[in-house]
C-alpha positions as CSV (number, residue, x, y, z in Angstrom):
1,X,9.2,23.8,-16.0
2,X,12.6,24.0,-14.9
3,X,12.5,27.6,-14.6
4,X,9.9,27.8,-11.9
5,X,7.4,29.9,-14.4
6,X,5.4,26.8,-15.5
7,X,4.4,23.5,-17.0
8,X,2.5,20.5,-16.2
9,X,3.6,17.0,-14.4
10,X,1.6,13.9,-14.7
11,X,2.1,11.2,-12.1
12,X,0.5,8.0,-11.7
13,X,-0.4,7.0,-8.5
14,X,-0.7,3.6,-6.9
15,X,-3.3,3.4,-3.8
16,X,-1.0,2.6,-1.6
17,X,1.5,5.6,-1.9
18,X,-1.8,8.1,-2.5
19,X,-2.6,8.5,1.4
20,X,0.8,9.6,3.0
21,X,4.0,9.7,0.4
22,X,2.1,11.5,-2.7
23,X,0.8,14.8,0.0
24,X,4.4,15.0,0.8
25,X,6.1,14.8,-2.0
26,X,3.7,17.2,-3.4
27,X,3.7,19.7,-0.7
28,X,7.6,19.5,-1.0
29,X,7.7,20.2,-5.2
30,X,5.1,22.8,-4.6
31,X,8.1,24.7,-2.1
32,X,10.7,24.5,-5.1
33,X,7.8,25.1,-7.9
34,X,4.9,26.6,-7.2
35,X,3.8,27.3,-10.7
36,X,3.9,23.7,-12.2
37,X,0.8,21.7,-11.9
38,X,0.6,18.4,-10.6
39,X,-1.9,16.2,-12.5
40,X,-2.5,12.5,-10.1
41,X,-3.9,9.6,-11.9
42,X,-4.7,6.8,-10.0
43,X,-4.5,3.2,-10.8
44,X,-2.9,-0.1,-11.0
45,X,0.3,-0.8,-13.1
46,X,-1.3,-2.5,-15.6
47,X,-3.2,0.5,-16.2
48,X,-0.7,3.0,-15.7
49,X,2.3,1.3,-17.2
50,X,0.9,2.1,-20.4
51,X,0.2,5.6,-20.3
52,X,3.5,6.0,-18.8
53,X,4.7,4.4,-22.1
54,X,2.7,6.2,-24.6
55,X,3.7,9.3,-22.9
56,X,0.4,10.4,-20.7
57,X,2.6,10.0,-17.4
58,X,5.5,11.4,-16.3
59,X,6.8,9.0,-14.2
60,X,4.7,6.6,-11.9
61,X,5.0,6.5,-7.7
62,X,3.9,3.3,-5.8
63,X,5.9,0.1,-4.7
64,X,8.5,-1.6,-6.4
65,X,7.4,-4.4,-8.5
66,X,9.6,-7.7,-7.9
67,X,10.4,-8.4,-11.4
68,X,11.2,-5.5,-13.3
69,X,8.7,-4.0,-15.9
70,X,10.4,-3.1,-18.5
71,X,14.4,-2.3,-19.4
72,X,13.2,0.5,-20.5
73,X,12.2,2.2,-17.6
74,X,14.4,3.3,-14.4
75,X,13.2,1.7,-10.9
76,X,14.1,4.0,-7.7
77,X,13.3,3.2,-4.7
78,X,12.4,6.6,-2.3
79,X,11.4,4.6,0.9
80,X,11.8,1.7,2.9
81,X,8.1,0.6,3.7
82,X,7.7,-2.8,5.1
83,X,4.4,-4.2,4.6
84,X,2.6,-4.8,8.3
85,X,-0.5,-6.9,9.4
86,X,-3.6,-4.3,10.7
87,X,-6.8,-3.9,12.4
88,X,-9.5,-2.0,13.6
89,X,-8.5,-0.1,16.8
90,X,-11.7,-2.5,17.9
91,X,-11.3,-5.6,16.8
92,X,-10.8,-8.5,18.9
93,X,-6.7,-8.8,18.2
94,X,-6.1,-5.1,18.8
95,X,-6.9,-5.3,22.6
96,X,-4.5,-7.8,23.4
97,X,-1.0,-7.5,24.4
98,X,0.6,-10.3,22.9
99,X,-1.0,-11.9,19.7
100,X,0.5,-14.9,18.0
101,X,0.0,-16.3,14.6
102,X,-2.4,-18.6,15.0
103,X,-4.1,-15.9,16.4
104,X,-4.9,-14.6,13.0
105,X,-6.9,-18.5,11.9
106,X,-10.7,-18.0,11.7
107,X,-11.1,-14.5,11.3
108,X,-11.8,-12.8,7.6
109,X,-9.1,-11.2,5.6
110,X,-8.9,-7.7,3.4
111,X,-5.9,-9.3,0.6
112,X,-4.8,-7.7,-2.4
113,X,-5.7,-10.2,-5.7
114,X,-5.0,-13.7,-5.4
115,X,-2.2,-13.6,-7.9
116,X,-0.9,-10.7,-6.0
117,X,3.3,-11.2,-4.9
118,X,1.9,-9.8,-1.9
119,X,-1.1,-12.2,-1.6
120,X,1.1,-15.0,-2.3
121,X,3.8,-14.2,0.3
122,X,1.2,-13.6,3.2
123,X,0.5,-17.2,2.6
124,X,4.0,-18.4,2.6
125,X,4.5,-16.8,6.0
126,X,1.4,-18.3,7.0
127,X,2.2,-21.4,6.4
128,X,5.4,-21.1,7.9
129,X,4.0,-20.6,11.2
130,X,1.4,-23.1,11.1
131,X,-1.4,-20.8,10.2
132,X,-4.0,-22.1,7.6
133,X,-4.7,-19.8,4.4
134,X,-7.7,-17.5,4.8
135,X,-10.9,-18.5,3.6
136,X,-13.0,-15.8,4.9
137,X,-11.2,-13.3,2.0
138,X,-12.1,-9.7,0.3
139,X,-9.7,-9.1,-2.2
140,X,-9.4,-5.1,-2.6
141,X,-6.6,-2.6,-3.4
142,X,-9.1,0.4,-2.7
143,X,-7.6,1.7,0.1
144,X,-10.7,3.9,1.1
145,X,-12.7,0.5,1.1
146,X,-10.1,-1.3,3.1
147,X,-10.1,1.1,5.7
148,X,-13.9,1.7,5.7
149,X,-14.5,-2.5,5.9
150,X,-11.6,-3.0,8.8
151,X,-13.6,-0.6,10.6
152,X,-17.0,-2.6,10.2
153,X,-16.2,-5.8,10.1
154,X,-14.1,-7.6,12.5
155,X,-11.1,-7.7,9.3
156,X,-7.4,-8.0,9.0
157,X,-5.8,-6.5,6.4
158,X,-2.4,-5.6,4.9
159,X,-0.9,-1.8,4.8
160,X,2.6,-0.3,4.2
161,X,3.7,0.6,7.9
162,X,3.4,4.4,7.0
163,X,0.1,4.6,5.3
164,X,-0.5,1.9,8.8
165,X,0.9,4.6,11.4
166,X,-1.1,7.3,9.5
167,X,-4.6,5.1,10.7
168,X,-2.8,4.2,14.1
169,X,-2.2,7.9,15.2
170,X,-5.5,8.4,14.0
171,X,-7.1,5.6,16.5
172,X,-8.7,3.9,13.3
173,X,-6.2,0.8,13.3
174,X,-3.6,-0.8,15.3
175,X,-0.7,-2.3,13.5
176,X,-0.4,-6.1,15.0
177,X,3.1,-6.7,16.5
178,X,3.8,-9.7,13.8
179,X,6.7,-9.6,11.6
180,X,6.2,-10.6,8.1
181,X,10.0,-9.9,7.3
182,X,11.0,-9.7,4.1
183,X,10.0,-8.2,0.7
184,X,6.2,-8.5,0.3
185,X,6.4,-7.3,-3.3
């Protein structure tokens, strides 16, 4: 492979970087080796973390867990990707101005799994600003889905701001103007 002429690459994929960083990063290996095919495998890290270690994968693009995986792997991050809040270009929150957190109360929620760091943090930062947890919840890391229910249901959801300003310049979401600060794992 590193000769141009050849070989095979196997990456596994997290949803969330599928969308907008894997077409780049592929479109910019393809410039430098045309010849080398890409193989994608998507999943979760509990389902990928294994094949990466048994030699089926390459190397494995998605965020940066909190606690690292293993000692024996190398963590990198490529990109600085802050987790925002989103909805549908038509929901009720998108055509204001000015939305505040308890804004958010009383209306249904697209969350990653309950035992998520990301779950869990959303409702720490709820709570810091007075906002009750979510009991109107889908809990989904298909991003086709997500994006599919914000659009027919009146949803919020969570997105990494670039996979968010993909949607956005798109007119399918709006990216609400509430920081969430921090790392939301």
């Amino acid at each position: 492979m590193s000769d141009g002429t050849g070989g095979h690459i196997d990456v596994g994929v997290l949803s969330v970087a599928a969308p907008v960083l894997i077409p780049r990063a592929i479109a910019l290996f393809k410039q430098y080796l045309p010849a080398v095919t890409v193989g994608l495998h998507e999943g979760t890290l509990d389902t990928l973390v294994p094949d990466l270690r048994a030699g089926r994968l390459d190397l494995i693009v998605g965020r940066v867990p909190l606690e690292p995986l293993d000692p024996d792997f190398v963590h990198q991050a490529l990109l600085d990707d802050p987790i925002v809040i989103v909805a549908a270009s038509g929901h009720p929150l998108s055509q204001r101005k000015r939305v505040k957190w308890k804004d958010l109360e009383d209306y249904a929620w697209i969350v990653p799994t309950a035992s998520a760091p990301m779950y869990q943090r959303l409702l720490s930062v709820l709570a810091a600003h007075g906002v009750r947890a979510p009991d109107n919840v889908v809990e989904s890391v298909v991003i086709a889905a997500n994006g599919a229910l914000l659009q027919s249901y009146p949803t919020l959801g969570l997105l990494p701001k670039s996979l968010a300003q993909h949607y956005a310049e798109a007119g399918a979401l709006r990216i609400l103007p509430l920081a969430l600060g921090g790392i939301m794992g």
